[in-house]
C-alpha positions in Angstrom: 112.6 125.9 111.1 110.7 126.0 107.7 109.4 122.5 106.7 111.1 120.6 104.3 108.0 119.4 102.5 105.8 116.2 102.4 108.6 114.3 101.3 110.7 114.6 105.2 113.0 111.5 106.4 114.4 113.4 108.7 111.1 113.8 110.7 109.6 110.8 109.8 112.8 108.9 110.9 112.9 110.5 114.5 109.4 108.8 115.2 111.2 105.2 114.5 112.9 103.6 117.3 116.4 103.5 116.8 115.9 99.7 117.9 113.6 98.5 115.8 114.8 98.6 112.3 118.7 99.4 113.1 119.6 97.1 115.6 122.5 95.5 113.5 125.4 96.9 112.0 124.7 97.9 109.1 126.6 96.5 106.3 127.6 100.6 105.2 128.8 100.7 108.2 132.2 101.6 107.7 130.9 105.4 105.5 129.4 106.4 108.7 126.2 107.3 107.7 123.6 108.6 109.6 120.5 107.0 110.2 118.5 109.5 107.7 121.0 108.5 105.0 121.1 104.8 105.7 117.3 105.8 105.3 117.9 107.4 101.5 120.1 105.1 100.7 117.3 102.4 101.3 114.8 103.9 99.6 117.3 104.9 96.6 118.5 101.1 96.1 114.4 100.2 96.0 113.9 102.6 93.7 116.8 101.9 91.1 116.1 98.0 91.6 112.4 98.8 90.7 113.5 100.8 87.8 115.9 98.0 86.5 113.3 95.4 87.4 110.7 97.7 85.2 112.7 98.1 82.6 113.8 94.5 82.1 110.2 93.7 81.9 109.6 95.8 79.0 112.4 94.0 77.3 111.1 91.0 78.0 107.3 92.1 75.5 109.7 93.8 73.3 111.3 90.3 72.7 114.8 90.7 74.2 114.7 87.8 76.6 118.2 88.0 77.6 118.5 91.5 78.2 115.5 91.2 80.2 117.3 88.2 82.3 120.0 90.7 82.7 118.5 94.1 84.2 115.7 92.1 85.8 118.3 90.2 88.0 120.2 93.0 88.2 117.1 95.3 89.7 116.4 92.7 92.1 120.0 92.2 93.6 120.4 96.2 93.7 117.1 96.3 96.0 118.4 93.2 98.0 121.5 95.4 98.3 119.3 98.4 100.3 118.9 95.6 103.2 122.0 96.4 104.0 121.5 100.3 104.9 119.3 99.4 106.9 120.0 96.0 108.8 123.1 94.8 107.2 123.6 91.8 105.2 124.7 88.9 108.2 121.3 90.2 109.7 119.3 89.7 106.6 120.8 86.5 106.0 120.1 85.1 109.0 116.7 86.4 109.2 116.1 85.0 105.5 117.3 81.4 106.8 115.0 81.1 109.8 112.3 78.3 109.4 109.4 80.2 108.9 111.4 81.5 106.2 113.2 78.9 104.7 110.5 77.6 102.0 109.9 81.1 101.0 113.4 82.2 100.8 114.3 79.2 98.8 111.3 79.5 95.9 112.4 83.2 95.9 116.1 82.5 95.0 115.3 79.8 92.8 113.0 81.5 90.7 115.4 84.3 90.7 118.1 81.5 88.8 115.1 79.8 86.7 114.6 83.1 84.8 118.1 83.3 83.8 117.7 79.2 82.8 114.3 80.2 81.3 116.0 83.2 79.1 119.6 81.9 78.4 118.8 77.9 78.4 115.1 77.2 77.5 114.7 80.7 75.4 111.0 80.6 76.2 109.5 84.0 77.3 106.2 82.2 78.6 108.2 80.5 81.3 110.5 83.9 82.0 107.2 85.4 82.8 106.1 82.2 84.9 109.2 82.7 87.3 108.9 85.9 87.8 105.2 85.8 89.0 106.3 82.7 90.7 109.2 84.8 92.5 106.7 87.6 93.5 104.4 85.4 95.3 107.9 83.9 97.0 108.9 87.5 98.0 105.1 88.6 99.2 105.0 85.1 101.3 108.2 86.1 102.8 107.4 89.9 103.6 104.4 88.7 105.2 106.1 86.4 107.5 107.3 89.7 108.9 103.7 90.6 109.9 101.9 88.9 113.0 99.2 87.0 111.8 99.3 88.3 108.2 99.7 84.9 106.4 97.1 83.5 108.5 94.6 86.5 107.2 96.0 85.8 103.4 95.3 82.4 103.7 91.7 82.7 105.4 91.0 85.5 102.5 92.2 83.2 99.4 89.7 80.0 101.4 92.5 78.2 102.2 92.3 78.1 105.9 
C-alpha cells in the first residue's frame, strides 16, 4: 500500500489506544464516524477556531473591538466544540469541573465573558487584550493539569515553588 504522506491519521491513529482518548461517547456519536474522522474532525474544529481566534485579533489592532469580541468568542467555542469528536461534551464537562480544575476552568470562562464586557461594555481595547492573555494562561494552567507533574515543573521553572 503506497503511503499516504507525512500528513497520515490513519497510521498515526492505530498506535493510540482506543481507550485512552475515546473512552466516552462521543458527542457525534449519532454520524457514526470512525475514529480517524472523529480524529479530522478534531483537528478541523482546532484549526477553524484558531483561524477565527486569529482573525479576531487582527480586528482587534485594526480598531474593530466588537468584531473582534465576536469571531474571537466565536473561534474559541468552535475549538471547544472539537472536544466533542473526541471525548464528548458530558465527559469534557465533567472533567473541566473536577477540583484540580475548577479555579482554572472558571478564570478561563470568565475571561472568555470579560472580553465581550471589555468590547461591548467598557469599549477599552487595553483591557480586551488583558483578558485574553489572562484566558490563555487560564487555558495553559488547565491543559497542564492534564500532565503528571507538569504544573509542578512550571511552577519550579517561573521560582515559585
Amino acid at each position: 500500500m503506497p503511503s499516504k504522506g507525512w500528513f497520515n491519521l490513519e497510521s498515526a491513529g492505530s498506535m493510540i489506544p482506543e481507550t485512552q482518548f475515546f473512552e466516552g461517547d462521543s458527542a457525534f456519536k449519532f454520524l457514526g464516524l470512525t475514529r480517524t474522522q472523529r480524529l479530522y474532525g478534531f483537528i478541523g474544529c482546532l484549526i477553524i477556531g484558531f483561524a477565527l481566534s486569529l482573525l479576531g485579533s487582527v480586528l482587534l489592532f485594526l480598531g474593530q473591538l466588537g468584531s473582534f469580541a465576536v469571531l474571537y468568542t466565536i473561534g474559541i467555542l468552535v475549538s471547544l466544540v472539537g472536544t466533542g469528536f473526541v471525548i464528548g461534551f458530558a465527559s469534557q464537562i465533567k472533567l473541566m469541573f473536577k477540583p484540580v480544575r475548577i479555579i482554572a476552568t472558571v478564570v478561563f470562562l470568565g475571561s472568555v465573558g470579560l472580553v465581550f464586557v471589555g468590547a461591548f461594555v467598557l469599549k477599552n481595547e487595553i483591557l480586551c487584550i488583558i483578558f485574553v492573555i489572562v484566558e490563555y494562561l487560564a487555558y495553559t494552567w488547565y491543559n497542564l493539569s492534564y500532565i503528571p507533574y507538569a504544573r509542578s515543573a512550571v511552577l519550579k521553572l517561573v521560582g515559585m515553588n
